[in-house]
C-alpha positions as CSV (number, residue, x, y, z in Angstrom):
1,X,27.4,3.0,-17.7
2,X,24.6,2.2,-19.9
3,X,20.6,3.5,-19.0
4,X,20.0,0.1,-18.4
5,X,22.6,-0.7,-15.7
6,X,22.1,2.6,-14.1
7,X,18.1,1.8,-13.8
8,X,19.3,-1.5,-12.3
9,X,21.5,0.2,-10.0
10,X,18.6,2.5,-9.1
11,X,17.6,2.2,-5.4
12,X,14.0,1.2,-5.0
13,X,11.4,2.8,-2.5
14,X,10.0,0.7,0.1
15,X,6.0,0.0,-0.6
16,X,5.0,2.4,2.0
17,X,6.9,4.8,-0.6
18,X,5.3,3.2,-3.5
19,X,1.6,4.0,-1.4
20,X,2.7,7.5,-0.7
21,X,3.3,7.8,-4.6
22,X,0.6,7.0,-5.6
23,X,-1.9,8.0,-3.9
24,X,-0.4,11.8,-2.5
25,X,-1.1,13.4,-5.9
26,X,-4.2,11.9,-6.4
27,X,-5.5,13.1,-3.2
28,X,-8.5,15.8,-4.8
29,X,-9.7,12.9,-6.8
30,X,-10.1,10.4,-3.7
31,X,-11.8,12.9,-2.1
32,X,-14.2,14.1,-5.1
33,X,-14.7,10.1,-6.5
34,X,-18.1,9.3,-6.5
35,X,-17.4,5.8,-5.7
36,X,-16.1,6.6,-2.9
37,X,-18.0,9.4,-1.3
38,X,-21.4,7.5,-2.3
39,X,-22.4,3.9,-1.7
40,X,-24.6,1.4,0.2
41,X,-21.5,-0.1,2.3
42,X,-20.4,3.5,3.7
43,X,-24.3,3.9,5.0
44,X,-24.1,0.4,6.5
45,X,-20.4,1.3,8.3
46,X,-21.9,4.6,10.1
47,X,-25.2,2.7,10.9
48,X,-23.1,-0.2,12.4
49,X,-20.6,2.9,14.0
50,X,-23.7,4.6,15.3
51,X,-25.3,1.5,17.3
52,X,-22.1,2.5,20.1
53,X,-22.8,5.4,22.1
54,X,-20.1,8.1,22.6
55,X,-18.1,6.0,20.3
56,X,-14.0,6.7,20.0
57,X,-13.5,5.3,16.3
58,X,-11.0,5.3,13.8
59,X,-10.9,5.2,9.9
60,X,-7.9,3.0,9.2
61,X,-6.3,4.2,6.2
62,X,-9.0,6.9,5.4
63,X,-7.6,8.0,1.9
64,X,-10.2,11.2,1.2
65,X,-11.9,10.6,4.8
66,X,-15.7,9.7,3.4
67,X,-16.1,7.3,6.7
68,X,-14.6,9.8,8.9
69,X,-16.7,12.4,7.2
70,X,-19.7,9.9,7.6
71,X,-19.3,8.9,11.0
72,X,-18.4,12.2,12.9
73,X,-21.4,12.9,12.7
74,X,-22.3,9.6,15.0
75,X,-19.6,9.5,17.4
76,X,-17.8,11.4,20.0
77,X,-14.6,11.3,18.2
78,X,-12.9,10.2,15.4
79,X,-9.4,9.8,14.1
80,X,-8.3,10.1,9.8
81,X,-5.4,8.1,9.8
82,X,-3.6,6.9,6.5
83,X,0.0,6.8,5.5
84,X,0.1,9.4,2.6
85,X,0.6,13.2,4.1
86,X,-1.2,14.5,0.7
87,X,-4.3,12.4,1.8
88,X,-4.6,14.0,5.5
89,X,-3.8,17.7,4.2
90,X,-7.3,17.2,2.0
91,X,-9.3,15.7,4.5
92,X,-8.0,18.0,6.8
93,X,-9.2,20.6,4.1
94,X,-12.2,19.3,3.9
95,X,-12.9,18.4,7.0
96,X,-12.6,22.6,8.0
97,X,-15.1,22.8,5.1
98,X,-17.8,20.7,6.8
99,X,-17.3,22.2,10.6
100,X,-16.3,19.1,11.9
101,X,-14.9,19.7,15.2
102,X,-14.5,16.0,16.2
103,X,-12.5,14.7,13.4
104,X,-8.6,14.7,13.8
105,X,-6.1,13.3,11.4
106,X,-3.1,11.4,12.2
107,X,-0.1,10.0,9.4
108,X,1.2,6.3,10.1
109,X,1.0,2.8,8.8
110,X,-1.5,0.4,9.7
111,X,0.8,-2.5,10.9
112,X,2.3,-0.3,13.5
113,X,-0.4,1.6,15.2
114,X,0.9,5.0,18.0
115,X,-2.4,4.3,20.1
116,X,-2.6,2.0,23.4
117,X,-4.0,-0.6,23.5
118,X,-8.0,-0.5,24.1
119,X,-8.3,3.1,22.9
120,X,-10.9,2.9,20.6
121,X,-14.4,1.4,20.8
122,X,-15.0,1.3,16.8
123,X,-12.9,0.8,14.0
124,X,-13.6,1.0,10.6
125,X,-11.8,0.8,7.1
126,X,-12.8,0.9,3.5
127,X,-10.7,0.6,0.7
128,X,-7.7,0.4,2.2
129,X,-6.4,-3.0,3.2
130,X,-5.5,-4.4,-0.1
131,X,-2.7,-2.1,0.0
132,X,-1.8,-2.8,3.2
133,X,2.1,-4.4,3.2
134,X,1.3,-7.4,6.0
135,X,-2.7,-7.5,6.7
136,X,-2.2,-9.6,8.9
137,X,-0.5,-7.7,11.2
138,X,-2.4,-4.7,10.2
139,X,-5.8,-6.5,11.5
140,X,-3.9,-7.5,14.5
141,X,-3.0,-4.1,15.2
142,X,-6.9,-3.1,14.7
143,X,-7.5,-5.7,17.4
144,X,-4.9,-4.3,20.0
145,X,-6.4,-0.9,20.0
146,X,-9.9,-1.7,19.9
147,X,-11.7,-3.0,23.4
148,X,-12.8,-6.1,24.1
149,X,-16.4,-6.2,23.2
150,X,-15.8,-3.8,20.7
151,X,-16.5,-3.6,16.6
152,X,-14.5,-3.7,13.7
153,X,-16.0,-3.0,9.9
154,X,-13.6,-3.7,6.9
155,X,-15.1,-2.7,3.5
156,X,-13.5,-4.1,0.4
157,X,-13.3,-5.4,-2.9
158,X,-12.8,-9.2,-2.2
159,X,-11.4,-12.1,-4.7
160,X,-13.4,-14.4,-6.9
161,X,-13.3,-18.0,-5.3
162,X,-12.9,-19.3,-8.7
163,X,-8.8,-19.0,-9.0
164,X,-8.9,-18.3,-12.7
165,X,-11.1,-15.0,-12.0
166,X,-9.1,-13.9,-8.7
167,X,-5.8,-14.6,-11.0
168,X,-7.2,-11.7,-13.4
169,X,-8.7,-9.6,-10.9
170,X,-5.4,-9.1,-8.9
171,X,-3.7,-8.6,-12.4
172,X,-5.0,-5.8,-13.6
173,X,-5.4,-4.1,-10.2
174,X,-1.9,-4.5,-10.1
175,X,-1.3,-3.4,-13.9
176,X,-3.6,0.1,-12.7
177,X,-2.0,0.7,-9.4
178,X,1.5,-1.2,-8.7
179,X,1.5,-0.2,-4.7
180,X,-1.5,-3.2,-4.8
181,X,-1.2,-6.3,-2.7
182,X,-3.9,-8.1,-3.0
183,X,-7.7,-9.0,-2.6
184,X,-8.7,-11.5,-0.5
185,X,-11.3,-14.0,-0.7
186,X,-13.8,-13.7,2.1
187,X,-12.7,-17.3,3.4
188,X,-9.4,-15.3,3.5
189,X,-10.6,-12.7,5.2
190,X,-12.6,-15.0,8.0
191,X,-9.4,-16.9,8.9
192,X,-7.7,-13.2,9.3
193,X,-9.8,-12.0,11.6
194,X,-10.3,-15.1,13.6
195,X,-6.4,-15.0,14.0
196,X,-6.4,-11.5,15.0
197,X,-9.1,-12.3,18.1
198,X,-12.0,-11.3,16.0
199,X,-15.3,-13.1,15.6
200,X,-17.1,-12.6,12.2
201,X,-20.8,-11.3,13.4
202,X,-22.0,-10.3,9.8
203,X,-20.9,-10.3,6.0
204,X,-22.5,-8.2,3.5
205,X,-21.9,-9.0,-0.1
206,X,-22.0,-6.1,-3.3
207,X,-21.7,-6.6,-6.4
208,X,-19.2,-3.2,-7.2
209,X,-19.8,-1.5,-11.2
210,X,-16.7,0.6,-12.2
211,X,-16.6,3.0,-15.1
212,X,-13.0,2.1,-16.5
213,X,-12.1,5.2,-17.7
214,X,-12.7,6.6,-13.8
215,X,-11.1,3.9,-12.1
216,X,-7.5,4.3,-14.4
217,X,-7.8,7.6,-14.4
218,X,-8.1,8.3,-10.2
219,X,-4.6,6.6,-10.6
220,X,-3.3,8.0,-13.5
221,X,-2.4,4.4,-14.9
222,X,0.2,5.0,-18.1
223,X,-1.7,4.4,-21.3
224,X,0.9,1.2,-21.8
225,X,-0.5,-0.2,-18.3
226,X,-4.8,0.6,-19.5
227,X,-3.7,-1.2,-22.6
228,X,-2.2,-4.1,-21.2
229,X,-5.6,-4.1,-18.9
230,X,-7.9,-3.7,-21.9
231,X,-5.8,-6.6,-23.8
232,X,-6.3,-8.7,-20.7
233,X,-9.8,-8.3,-21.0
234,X,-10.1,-9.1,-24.6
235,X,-7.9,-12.3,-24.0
236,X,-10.6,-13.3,-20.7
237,X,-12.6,-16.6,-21.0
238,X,-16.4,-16.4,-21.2
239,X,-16.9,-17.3,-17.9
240,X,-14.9,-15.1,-16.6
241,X,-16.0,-12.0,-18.6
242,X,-19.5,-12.8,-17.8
243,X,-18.1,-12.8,-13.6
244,X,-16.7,-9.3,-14.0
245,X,-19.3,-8.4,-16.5
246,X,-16.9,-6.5,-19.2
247,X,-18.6,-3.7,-21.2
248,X,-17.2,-2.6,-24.5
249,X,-15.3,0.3,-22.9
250,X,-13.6,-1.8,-20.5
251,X,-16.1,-1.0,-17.7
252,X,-16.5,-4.1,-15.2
253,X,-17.8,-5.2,-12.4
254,X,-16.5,-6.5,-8.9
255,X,-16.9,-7.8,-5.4
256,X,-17.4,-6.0,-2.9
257,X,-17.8,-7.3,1.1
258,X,-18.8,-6.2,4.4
259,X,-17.0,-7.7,7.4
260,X,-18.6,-6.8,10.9
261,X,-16.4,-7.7,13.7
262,X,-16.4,-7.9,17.4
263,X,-13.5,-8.4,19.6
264,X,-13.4,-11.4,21.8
């Protein structure tokens, strides 16, 4: 049997495997990344988490915890829950290191939430559902275990309206990180929600500035991948390199949103 029939023959993980991958080795780096420890939509998630008193919240796919870390401080109790056991053993690591006594983790996948229904009163996730396998059902699954009356905040990096800039957007995120869905526009996201039994109370727009040699290397993208990325920058149109802003060492800008929701 040749290399290549054997790779062909090869069973494939499922994309809860592929998430696990990637992200369980890279857990110190989530946790030490600047852009995610830091940033004006984390303050305006544990100001939003704050505004409920004795709040039960819950940071939906947490990867290295900064929400739960952010609004423990706010709430009667949160809950660290992401797929990838690597992630949870560092926040639980570093949530010892703070004192936090509030904070629990808890490993599953956001489309199939083990809470009851109405158990939380805030729900918050950043980063996270563009990895998500069916976001639909993952923000319908938010909905069931929030109250009625309650909040949800998703923070994200969202799609370009303009096709031809979502088109390279979700190409190269995918070309860094293949366990990556997709972006959504925040049209997209609006009709999500609305499905879910959300009603959009507030969107906050960023504009997001990577460092390129950062962002592929929280992933540890092969240097085939960053090429291809890099080559796909060169080959951009103007109006596209001026959306994403382009630097001459591949450093870019992105979209970033702020959803509030509140269950109806």
């Amino acid at each position: 049997m040749t290399q290549s029939t054997q790779d062909a023959a090869a069973p494939r993980q499922s994309h809860d495997g592929l998430v696990v991958q990637q992200f369980g080795s890279q857990a110190s780096a989530y946790v030490s990344s600047i852009v995610h420890a830091q940033g004006a939509d984390l303050q305006q998630m544990v100001e939003i988490a704050a505004r409920t008193p004795d709040a039960r919240a819950i940071d939906l796919g947490c990867g290295g915890g900064h929400v739960a870390y952010g609004v423990a401080p706010v709430v009667a109790s949160v809950v660290a829950y992401d797929l990838s056991a690597g992630m949870l053993e560092a926040v639980a690591a570093e949530t010892a290191k703070r004192g936090f006594r509030n904070l629990t983790i808890r490993q599953g996948a956001a489309e199939k939430l083990p809470f009851a229904d109405g158990e939380f009163d805030v729900v918050l996730s950043r980063y996270s559902a563009h990895h998500w396998q069916n976001v639909r059902q993952g923000i319908r699954e938010a909905r069931r275990v929030v109250k009625s009356g309650g909040t949800a905040v998703i923070s994200d990096v969202i799609a370009p309206e303009v096709p031809v800039s979502d088109t390279f957007l979700q190409t190269f995120e995918m070309l860094r990180d293949p366990s990556h869905v997709r972006n959504y526009s925040v049209a997209e996201w609006t009709e999500i929600a609305a499905r879910a039994g959300f009603a959009v109370v507030g969107v906050t727009r960023r504009r997001l500035p990577l460092n390129f040699d950062a962002w592929v290397g929280r992933m540890r993208t092969p240097q085939v991948q960053v090429a291809a990325i890099r080559a796909l920058q060169a080959a951009m149109s103007e109006p596209v390199r001026q959306h994403f802003a382009i630097e001459p060492d591949g450093s870019f800008t992105i979209d970033q949103a702020v959803f509030e929701l509140v269950a109806v």
